[in-house]
N, C-alpha and C positions, 0 to 999 in steps of 0.2 A: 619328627623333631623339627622338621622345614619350616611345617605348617604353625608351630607354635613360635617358632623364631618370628614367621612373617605376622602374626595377628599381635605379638606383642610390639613390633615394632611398629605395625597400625596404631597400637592404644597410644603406644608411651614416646613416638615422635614428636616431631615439633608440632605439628597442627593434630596430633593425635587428643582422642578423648578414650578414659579408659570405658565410664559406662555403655560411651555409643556403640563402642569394639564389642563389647560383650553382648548387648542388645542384636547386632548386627550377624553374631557367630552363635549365637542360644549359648554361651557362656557363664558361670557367673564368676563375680568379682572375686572370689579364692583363689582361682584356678588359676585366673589371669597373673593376680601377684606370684603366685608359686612359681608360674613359668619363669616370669619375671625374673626371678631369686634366683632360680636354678640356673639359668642363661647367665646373670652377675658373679654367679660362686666359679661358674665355669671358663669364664675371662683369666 
């Protein structure tokens, strides 16, 4: 769960990019947003 907290907070930061994060972790763009949503529902 660390590890998805930290690579989302890479993408969706202020200086973050979401493509670069995913390019950079062999991600793709679904998985990212899911995390996303899931860490926002969890607030």
């Amino acid at each position: 769960m660390e590890q998805k907290l930290a690579i989302s907070r890479e993408a969706f930061g202020p200086d973050g990019s979401a493509s670069a994060t995913c390019e950079r972790h062999v991600i793709g763009s679904g998985m990212l947003y899911t995390w996303r949503r899931q860490a926002l529902a969890a607030i």
